[in-house]
KEKE-3310 file (N, C-alpha, C; in steps of 0.2 Angstrom, whole numbers, plus 5000, padded with zeros to 4 digits):
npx = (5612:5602:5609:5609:5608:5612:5609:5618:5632:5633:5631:5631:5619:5610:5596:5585:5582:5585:5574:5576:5568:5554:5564:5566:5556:5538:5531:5523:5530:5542:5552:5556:5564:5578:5589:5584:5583:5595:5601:5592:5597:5612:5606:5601:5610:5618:5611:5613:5605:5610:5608:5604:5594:5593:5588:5593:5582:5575:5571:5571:5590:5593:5591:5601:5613:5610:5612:5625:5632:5635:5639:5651:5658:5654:5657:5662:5652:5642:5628:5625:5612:5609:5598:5593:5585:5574:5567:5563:5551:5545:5530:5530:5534:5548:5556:5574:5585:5594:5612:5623:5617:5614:5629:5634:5625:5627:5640:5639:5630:5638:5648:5638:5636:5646:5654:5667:5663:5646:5637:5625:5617:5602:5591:5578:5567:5561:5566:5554:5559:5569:5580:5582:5592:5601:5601:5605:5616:5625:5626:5631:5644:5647:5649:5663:5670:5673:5662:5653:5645:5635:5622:5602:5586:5570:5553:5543:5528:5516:5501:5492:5477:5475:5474:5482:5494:5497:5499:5511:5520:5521:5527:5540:5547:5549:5557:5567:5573:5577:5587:5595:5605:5611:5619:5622:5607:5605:5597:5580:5568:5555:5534:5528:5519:5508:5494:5497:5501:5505:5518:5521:5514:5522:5536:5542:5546:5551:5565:5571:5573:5581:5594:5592:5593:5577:5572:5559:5549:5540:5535:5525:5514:5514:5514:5501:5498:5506:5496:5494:5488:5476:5457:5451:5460:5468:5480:5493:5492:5508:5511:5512:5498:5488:5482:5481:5470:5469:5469:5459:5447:5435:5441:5450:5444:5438:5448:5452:5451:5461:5474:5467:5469:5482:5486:5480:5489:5502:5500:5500:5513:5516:5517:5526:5528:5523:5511:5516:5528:5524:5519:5532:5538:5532:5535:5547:5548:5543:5554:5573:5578:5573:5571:5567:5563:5559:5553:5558:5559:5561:5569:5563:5554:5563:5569:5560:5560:5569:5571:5562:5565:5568:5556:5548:5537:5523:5518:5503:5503:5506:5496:5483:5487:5486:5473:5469:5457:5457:5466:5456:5453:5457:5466:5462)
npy = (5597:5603:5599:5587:5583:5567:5562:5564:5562:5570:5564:5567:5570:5570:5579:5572:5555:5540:5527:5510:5499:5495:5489:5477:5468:5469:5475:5476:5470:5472:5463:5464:5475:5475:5482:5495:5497:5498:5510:5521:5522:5524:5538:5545:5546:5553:5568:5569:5563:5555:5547:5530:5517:5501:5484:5468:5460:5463:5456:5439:5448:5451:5466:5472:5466:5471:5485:5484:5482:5496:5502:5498:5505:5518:5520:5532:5541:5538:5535:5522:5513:5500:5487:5473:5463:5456:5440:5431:5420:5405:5407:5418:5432:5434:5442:5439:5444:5439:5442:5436:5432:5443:5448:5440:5442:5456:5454:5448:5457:5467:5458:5459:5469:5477:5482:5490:5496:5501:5514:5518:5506:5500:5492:5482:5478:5472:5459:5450:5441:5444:5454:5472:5479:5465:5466:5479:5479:5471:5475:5489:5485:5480:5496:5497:5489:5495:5491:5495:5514:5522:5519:5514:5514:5506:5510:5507:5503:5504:5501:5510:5523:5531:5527:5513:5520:5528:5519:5509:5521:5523:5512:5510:5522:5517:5507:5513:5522:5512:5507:5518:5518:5510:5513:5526:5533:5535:5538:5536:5527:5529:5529:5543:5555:5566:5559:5550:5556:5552:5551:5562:5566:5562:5554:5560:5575:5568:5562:5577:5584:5576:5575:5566:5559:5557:5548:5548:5534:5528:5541:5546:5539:5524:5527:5532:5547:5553:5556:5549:5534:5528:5526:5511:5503:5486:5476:5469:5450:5449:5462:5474:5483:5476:5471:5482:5492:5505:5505:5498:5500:5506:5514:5521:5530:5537:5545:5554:5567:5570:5570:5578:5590:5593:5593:5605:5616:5612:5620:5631:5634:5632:5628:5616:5610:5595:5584:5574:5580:5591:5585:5579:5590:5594:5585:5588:5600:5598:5597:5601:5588:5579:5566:5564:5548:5544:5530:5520:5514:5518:5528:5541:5544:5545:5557:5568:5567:5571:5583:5590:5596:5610:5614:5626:5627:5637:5647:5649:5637:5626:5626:5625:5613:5608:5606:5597:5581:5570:5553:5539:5524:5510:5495:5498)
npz = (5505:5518:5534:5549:5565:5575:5589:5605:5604:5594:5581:5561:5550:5533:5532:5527:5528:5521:5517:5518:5518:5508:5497:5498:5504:5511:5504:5487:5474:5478:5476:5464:5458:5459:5452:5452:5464:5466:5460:5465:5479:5475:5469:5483:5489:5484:5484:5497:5504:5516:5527:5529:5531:5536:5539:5547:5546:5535:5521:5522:5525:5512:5510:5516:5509:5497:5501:5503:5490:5484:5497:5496:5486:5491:5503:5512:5511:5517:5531:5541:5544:5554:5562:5573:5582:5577:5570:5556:5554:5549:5550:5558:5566:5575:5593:5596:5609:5615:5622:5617:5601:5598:5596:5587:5574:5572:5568:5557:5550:5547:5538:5528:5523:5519:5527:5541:5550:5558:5559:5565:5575:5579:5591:5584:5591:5609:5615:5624:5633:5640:5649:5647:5648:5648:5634:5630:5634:5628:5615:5619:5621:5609:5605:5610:5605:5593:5584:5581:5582:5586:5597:5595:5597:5592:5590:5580:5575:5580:5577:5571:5577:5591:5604:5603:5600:5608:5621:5616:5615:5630:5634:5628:5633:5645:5642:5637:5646:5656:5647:5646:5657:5656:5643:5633:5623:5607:5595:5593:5584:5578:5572:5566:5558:5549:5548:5559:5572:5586:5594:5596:5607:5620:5617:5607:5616:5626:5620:5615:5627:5626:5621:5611:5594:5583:5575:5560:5557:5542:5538:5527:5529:5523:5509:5508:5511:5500:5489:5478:5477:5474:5483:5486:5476:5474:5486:5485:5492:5500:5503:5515:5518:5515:5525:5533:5542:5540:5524:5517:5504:5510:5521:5516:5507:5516:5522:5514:5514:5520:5512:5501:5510:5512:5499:5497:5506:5498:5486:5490:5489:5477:5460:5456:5469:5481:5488:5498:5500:5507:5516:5523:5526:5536:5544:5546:5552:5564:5575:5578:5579:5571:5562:5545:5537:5525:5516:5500:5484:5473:5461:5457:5466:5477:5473:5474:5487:5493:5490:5497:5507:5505:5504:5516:5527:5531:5548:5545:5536:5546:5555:5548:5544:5556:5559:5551:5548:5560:5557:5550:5554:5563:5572:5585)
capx = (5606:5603:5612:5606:5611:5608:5613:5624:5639:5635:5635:5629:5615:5606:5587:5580:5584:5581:5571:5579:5564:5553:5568:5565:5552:5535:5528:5523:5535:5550:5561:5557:5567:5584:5594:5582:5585:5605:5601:5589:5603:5614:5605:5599:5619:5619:5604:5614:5600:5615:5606:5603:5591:5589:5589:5595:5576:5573:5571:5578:5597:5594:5591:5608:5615:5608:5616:5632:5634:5633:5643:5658:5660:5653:5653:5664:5648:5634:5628:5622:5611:5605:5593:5595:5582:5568:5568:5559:5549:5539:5524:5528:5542:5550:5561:5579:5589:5601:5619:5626:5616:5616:5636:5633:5622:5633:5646:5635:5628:5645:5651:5634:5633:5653:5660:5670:5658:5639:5636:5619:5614:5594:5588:5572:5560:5565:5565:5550:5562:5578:5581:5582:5598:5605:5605:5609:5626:5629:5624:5636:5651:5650:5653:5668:5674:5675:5662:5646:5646:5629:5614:5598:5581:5566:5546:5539:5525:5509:5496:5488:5473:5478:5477:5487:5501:5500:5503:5516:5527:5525:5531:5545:5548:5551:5563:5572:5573:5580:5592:5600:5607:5616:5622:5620:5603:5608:5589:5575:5564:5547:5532:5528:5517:5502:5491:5500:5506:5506:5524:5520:5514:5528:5541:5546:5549:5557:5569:5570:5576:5589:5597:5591:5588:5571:5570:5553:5546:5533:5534:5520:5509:5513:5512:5495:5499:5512:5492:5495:5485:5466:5452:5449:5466:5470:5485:5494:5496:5512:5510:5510:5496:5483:5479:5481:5464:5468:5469:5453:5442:5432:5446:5453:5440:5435:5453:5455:5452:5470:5477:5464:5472:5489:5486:5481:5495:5508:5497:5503:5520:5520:5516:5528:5527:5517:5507:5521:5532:5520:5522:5538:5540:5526:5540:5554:5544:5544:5561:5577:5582:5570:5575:5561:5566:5554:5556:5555:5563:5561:5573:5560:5552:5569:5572:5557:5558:5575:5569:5555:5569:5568:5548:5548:5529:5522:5511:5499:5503:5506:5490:5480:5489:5487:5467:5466:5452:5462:5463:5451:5453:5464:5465:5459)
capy = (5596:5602:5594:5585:5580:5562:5561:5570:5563:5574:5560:5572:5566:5574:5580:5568:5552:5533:5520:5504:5492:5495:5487:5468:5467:5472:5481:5474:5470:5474:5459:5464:5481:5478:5486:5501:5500:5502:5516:5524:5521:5532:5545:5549:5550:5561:5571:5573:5561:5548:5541:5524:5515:5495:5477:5463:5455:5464:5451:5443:5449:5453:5472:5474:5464:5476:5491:5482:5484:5502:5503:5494:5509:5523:5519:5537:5547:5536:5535:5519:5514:5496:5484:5468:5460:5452:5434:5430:5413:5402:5409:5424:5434:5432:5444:5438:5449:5436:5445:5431:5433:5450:5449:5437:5447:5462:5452:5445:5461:5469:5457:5458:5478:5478:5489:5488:5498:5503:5519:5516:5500:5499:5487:5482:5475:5473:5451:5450:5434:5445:5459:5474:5477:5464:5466:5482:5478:5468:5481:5493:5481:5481:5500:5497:5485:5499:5487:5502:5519:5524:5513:5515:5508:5506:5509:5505:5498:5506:5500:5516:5524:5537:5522:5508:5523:5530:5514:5509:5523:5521:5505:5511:5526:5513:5503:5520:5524:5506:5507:5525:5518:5505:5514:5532:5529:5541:5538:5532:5529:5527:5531:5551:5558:5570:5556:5547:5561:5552:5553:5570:5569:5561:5551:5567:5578:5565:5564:5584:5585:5574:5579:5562:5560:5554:5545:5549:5531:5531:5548:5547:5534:5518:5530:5536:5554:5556:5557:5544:5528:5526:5520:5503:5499:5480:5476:5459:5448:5450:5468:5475:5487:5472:5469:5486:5493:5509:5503:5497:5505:5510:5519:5526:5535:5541:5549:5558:5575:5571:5572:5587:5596:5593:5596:5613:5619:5611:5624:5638:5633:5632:5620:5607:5606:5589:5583:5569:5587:5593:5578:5577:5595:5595:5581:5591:5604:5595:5600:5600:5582:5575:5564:5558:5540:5539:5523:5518:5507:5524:5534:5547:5548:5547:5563:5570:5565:5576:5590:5591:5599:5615:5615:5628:5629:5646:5645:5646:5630:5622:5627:5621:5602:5603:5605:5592:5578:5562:5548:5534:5514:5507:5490:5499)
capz = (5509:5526:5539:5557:5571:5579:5597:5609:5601:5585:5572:5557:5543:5529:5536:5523:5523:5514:5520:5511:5515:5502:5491:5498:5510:5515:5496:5482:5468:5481:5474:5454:5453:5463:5452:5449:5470:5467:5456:5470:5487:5474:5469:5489:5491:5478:5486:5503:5510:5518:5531:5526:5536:5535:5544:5545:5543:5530:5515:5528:5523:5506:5511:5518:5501:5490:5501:5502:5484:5484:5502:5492:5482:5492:5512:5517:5510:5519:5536:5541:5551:5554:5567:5575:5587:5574:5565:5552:5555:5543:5552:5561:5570:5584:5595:5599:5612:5619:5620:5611:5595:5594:5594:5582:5570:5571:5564:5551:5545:5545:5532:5521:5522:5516:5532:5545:5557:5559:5563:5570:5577:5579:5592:5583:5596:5615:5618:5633:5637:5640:5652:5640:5652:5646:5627:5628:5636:5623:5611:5622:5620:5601:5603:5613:5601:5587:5576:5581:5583:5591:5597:5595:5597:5587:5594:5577:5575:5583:5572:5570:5582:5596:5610:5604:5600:5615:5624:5613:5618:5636:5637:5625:5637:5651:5640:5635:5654:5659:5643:5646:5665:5654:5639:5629:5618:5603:5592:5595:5578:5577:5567:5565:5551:5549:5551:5562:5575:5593:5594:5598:5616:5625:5616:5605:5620:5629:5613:5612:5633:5631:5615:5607:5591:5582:5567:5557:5552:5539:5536:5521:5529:5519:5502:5507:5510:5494:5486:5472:5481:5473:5486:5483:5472:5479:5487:5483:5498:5504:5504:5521:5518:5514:5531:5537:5542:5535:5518:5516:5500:5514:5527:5511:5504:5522:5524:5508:5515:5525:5509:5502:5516:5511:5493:5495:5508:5494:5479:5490:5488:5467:5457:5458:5476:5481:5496:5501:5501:5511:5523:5523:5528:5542:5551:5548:5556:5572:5579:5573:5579:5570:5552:5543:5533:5521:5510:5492:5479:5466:5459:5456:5473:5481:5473:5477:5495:5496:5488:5504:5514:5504:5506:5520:5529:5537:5553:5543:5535:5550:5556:5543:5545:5563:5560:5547:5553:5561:5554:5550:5551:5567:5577:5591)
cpx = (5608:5607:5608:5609:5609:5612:5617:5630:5639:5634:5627:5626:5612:5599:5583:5585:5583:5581:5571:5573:5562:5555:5568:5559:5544:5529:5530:5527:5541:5556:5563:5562:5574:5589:5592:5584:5592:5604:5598:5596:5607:5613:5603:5608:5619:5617:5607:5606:5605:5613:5601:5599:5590:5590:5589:5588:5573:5574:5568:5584:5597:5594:5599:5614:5616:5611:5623:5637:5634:5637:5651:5661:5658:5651:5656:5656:5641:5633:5622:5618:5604:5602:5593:5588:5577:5572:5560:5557:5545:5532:5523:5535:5542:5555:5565:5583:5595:5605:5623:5625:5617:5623:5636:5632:5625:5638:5643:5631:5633:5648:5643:5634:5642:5657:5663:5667:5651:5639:5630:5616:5608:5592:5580:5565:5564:5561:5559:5552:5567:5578:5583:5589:5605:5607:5609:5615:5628:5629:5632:5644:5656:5651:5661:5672:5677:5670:5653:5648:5641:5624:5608:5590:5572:5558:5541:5534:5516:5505:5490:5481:5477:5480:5480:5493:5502:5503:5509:5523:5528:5527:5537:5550:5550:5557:5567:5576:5579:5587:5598:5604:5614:5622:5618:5614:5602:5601:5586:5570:5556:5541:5531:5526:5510:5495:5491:5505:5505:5512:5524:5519:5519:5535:5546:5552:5553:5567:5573:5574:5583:5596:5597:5589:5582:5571:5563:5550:5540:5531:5527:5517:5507:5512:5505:5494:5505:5503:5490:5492:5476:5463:5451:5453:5466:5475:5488:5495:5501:5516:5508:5503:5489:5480:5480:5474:5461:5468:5465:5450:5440:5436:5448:5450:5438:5441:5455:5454:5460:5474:5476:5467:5479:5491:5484:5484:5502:5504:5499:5509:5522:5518:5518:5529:5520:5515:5514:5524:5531:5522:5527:5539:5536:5531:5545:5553:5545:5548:5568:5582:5578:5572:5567:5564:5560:5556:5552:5560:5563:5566:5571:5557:5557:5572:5567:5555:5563:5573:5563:5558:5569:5558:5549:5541:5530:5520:5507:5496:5502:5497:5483:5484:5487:5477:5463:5462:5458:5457:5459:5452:5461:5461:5465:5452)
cpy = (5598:5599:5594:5582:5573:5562:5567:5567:5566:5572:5566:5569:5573:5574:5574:5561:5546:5528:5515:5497:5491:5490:5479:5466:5470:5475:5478:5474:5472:5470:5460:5471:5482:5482:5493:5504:5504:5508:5522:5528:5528:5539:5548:5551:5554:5566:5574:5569:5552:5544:5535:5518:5506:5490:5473:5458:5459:5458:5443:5443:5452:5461:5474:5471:5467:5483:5490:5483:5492:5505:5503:5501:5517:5523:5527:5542:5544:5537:5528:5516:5506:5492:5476:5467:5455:5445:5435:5423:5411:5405:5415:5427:5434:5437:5439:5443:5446:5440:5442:5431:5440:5452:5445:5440:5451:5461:5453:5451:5469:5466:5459:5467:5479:5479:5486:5493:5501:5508:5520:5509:5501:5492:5488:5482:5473:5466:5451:5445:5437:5454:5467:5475:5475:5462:5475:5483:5478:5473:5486:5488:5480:5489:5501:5494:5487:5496:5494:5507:5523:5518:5518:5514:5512:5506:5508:5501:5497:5505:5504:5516:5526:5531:5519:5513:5526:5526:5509:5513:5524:5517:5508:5516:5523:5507:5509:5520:5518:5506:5510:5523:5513:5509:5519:5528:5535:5543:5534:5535:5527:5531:5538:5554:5565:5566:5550:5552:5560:5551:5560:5572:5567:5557:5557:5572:5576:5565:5572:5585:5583:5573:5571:5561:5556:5555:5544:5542:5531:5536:5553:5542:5527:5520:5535:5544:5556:5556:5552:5536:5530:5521:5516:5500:5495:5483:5468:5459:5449:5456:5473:5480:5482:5470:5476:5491:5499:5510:5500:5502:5510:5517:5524:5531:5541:5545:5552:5564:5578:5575:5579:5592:5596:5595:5606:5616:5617:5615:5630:5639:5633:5624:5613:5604:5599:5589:5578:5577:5590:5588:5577:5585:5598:5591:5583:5598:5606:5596:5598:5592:5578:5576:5562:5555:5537:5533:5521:5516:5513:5529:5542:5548:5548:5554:5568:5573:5572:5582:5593:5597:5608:5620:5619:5631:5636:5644:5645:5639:5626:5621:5625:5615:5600:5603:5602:5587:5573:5556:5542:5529:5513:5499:5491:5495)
cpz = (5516:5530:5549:5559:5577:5587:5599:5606:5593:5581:5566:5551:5539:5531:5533:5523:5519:5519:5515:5512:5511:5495:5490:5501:5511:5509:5491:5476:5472:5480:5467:5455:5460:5459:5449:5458:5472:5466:5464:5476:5483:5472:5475:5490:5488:5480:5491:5508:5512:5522:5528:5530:5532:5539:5542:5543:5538:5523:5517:5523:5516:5505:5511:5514:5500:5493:5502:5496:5484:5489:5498:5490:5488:5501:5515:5515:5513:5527:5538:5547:5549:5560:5566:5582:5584:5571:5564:5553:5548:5543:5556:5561:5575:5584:5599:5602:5618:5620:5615:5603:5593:5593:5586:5575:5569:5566:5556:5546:5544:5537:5524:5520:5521:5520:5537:5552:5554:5563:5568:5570:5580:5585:5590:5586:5602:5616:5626:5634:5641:5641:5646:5642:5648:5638:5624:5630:5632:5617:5611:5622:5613:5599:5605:5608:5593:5580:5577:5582:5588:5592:5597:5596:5596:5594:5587:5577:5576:5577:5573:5576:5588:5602:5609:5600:5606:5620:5623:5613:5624:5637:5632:5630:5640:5648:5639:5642:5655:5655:5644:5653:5661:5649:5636:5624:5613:5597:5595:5586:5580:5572:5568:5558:5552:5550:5554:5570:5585:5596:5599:5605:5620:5621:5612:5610:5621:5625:5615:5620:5632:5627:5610:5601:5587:5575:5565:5554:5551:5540:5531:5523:5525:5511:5501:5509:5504:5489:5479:5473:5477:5479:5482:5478:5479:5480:5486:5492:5503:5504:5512:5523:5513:5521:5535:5536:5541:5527:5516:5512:5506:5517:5520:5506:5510:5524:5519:5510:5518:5517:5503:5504:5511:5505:5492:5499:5501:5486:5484:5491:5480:5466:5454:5463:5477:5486:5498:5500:5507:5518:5527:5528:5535:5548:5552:5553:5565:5577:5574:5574:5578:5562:5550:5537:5530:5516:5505:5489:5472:5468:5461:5465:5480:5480:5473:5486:5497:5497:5494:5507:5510:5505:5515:5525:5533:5542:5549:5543:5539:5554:5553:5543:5550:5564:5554:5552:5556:5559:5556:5550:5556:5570:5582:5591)
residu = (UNK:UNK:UNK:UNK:UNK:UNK:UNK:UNK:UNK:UNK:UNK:UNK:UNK:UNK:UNK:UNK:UNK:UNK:UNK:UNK:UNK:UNK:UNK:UNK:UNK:UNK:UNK:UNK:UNK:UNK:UNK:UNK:UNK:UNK:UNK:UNK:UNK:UNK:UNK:UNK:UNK:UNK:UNK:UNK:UNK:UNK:UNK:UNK:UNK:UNK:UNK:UNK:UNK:UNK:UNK:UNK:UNK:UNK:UNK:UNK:UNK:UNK:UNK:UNK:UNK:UNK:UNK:UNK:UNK:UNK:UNK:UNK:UNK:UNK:UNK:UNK:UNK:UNK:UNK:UNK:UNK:UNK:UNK:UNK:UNK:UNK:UNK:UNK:UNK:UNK:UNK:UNK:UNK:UNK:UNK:UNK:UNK:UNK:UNK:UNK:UNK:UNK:UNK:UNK:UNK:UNK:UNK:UNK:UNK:UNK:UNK:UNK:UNK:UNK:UNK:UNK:UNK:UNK:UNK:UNK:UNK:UNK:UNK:UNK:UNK:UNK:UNK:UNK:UNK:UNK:UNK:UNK:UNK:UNK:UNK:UNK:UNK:UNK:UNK:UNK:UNK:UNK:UNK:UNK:UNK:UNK:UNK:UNK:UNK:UNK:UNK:UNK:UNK:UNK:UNK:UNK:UNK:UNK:UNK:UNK:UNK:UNK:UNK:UNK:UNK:UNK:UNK:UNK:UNK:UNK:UNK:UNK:UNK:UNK:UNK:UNK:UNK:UNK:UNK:UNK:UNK:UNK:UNK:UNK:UNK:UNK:UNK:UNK:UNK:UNK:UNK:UNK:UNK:UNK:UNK:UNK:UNK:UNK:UNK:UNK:UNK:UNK:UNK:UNK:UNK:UNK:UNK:UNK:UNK:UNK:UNK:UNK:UNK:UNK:UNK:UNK:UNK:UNK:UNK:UNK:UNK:UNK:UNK:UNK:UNK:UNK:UNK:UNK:UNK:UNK:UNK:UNK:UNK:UNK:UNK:UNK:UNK:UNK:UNK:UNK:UNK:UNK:UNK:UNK:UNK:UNK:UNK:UNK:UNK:UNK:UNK:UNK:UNK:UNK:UNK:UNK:UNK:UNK:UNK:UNK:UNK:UNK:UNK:UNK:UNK:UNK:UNK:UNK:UNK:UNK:UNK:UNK:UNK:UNK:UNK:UNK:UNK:UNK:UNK:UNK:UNK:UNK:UNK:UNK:UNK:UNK:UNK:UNK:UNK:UNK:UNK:UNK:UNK:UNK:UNK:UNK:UNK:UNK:UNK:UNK:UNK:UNK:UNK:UNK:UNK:UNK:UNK:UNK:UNK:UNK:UNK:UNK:UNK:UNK:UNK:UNK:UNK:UNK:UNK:UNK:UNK:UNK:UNK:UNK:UNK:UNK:UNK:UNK:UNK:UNK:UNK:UNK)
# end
């Protein structure tokens, strides 16, 4: 598989890699098929897609379990890359960014993820109790200490509609800023898709200037660009995509032209190219230091997802995506 570049010190991933939520976390039936997820982690190694994206709240812990098995046997061929600042509450989340904890956490998601270093460490959310300053010191102390390799930090989250992502990555922008004075900030992830492409005005370039790289999340829009989602199929509960207000029968009928569009740029590529291909190849698109981390719990759309990287768009194509409608259904 192609190869990319995260950061100015180099560290070298596969274009494509694997988003390990999915496997415990967040998407229906994510704790029935763990050892269809073992199977998945290896065939993206297999694939040449080594970035390995997960955290320590995923489950919580049982994400980084379940890549720990698979580490054991296969850590020189992976590239790992995990996130520290969320809990998991009875009733919500809460951001920690003590220094203490997050020393703490490192340890603890060291020994569950097998290794004896984290090549990328993720702050996931920046503590509004805790200078960001001062966790990313601490942060910068565990690379000192040989237990990380690069940091990073996370802007997920913009619950869709142009204004509440625009203001999402100025205030990210301003913790970037305050970061970079403390300690190199080697990614920055955030969300980045076809119907999701506010990234695009200012957190990208910033990325692009200063040789950082950018992590693609939600690359397929929660599944709903891979074309396989029917308006109006439920959601179970604890499904993250039950409360999200473009998953509504409604929103979902009203954005199928997204994936219309999509569908007929991946018919002038042959006909086992798909729309998630298509998707996938629109972010790869975006520059060369950008990954997209799509995530699944399948075998089969993990070797789909790889195969993107061969999908190579014209201007045309690109031109026809970038005057697809924008999307419908936000908490704006």
């Amino acid at each position: 598989m192609e190869r990319r570049t995260i950061g100015a010190g180099g560290l070298a991933v596969g274009a494509v890699g694997l988003g390990c939520m999915p496997m415990s976390w967040a998407y229906s039936g994510s704790r029935q098929r763990g050892e269809e997820s073992v199977r998945t982690v290896h065939r993206a190694l297999d694939l040449g897609s080594n970035l390995l994206d997960t955290a320590d709240m995923y489950g919580p812990f049982t994400n980084e379990l379940l890549l720990g098995r698979v580490l054991k046997e296969r850590r020189a061929e992976a590239f790992v890359s995990t996130k520290v600042g969320l809990l998991v509450g009875e009733q919500h989340i809460v951001a920690n960014g003590r220094p203490g904890y997050v020393k703490r956490a490192c340890d603890a998601s060291l020994r569950r993820l097998q290794t004896d270093v984290i090549d990328l460490y993720q702050l996931h959310r920046a503590d509004p109790e805790v200078p960001i300053e001062e966790t990313w010191g601490a942060m910068a102390e565990l690379v000192r200490a040989g237990k990380v390799r690069a940091l990073g930090l996370c802007a997920v989250g913009a619950r869709g509609g142009r204004r509440s992502g625009t203001r999402l990555h100025d205030a990210t922008l301003r913790q970037l800023q305050r970061a970079q004075q403390v300690f190199p900030v080697s990614a920055v992830q955030a969300e980045l898709s076809v119907w999701s492409p506010e990234a695009l005005e200012a957190l990208l370039p910033w990325c692009e200037a200063r040789g950082v790289g950018f992590l693609a999340a939600m690359p397929l829009g929660n599944g709903f660009l891979t074309g396989t989602l029917t308006p109006g199929e439920g959601f179970e509960p604890d499904d993250l995509r039950a409360r999200h207000p473009r998953f509504t029968a409604e929103m979902m009928a009203a954005n199928q032209p997204i994936v219309a569009g999509l569908r007929r740029v991946a018919r002038r590529h042959g006909e086992e190219v798909t729309p998630a291909q298509v998707a996938l190849a629109w972010v790869l698109a975006q520059g060369r230091h950008v990954v997209p981390v799509p995530g699944t719990k399948r075998y089969r759309w993990a070797t789909e997802n790889a195969d993107a990287v061969d999908v190579r768009l014209t201007a045309r194509d690109l031109t026809a995506l970038a005057e697809l409608p924008p999307a419908r259904g936000s908490w704006d």
